[in-house]
C-alpha positions in Angstrom: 146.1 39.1 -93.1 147.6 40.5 -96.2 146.5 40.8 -100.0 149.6 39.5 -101.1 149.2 36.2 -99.5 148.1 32.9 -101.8 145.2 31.4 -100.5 145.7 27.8 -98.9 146.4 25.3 -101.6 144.1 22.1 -99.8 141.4 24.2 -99.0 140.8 27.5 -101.2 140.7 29.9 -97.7 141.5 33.2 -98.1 142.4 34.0 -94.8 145.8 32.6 -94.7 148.5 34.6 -92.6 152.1 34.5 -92.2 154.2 32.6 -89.5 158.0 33.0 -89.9 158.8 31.5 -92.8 155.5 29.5 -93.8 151.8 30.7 -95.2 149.1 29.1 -92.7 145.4 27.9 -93.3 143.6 28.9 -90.2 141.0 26.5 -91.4 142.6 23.3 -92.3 145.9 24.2 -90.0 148.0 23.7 -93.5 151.5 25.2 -93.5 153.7 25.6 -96.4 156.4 27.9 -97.7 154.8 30.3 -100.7 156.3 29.8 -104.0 157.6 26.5 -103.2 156.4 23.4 -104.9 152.6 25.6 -105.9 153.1 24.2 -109.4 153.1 21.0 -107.8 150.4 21.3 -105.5 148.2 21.4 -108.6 149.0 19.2 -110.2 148.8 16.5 -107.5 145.1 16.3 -106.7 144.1 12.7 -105.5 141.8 10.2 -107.0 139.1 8.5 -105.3 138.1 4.9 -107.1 135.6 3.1 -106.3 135.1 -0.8 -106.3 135.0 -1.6 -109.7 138.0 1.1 -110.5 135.5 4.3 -111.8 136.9 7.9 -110.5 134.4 9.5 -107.9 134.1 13.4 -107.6 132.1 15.4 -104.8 128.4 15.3 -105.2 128.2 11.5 -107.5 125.8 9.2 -106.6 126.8 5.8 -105.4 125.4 2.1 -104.5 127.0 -0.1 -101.6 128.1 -3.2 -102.8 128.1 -5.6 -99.9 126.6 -5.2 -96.5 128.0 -3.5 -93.8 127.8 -3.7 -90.1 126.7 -0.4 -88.2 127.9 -0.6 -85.0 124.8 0.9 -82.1 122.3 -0.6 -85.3 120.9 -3.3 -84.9 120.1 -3.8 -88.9 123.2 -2.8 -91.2 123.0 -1.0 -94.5 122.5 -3.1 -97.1 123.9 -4.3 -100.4 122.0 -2.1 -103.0 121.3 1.0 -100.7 122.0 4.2 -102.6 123.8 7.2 -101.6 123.6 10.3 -103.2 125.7 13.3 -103.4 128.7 12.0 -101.6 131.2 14.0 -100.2 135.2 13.0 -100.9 137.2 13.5 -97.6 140.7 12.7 -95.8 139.8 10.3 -93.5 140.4 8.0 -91.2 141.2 4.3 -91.5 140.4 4.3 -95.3 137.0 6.1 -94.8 137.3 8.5 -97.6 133.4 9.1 -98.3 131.4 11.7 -96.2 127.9 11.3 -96.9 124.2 10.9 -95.3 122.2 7.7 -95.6 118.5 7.7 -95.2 117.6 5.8 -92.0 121.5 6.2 -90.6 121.9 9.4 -90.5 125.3 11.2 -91.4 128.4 8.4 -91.8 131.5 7.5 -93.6 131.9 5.1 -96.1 135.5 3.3 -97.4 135.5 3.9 -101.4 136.3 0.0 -101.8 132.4 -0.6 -100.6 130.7 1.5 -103.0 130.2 1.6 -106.9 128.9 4.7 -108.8 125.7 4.7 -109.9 
């Protein structure tokens, strides 16, 4: 691990390290070549609407807008329920939301199920 070394680009750690020709993220697992496309990188940070088209950011509050099936539940969350300080993610099948739900526990929602509150 050297000084000279860019921290990752997707997730701010420091700790990156070199492997042949690419920069690594021992965190994330990232690899990129340094100095190529970094301008880019910036510039390119994805957007998270929600139903109604208004741009979420980490830590919003949000209401789901129609009811959703839980599977191992035998009640769903319902339309109306509230979710605060959500958590924007990568995830799978669409499920870009991290966030904990009172009475569910830690979940993931889809973005296209929720409105900010």
């Amino acid at each position: 691990m050297s000084d000279d070394l860019p921290p990752c680009p997707k997730c701010s750690c420091a700790y990156t390290y070199e492997m042949n020709t690419l920069v690594v993220c021992p965190e994330c697992g990232h690899e990129w070549v340094p100095g190529e496309g970094d301008q880019a990188a910036g510039s390119e940070e994805r957007v998270v609407k929600d139903a109604v088209g208004n741009v979420l950011r980490d830590g919003d509050s949000v209401t789901v807008v129609k009811a959703l099936k839980v599977k191992g539940s035998p009640s769903g969350i319902k339309a109306g329920t509230k979710v605060r300080n959500i958590r924007l993610i990568d995830g799978v099948d669409g499920h870009d939301i991290d966030c904990r739900i009172d009475g569910f526990g830690a979940m993931q929602l889809k973005s296209s199920v929720v409105k900010k509150a």
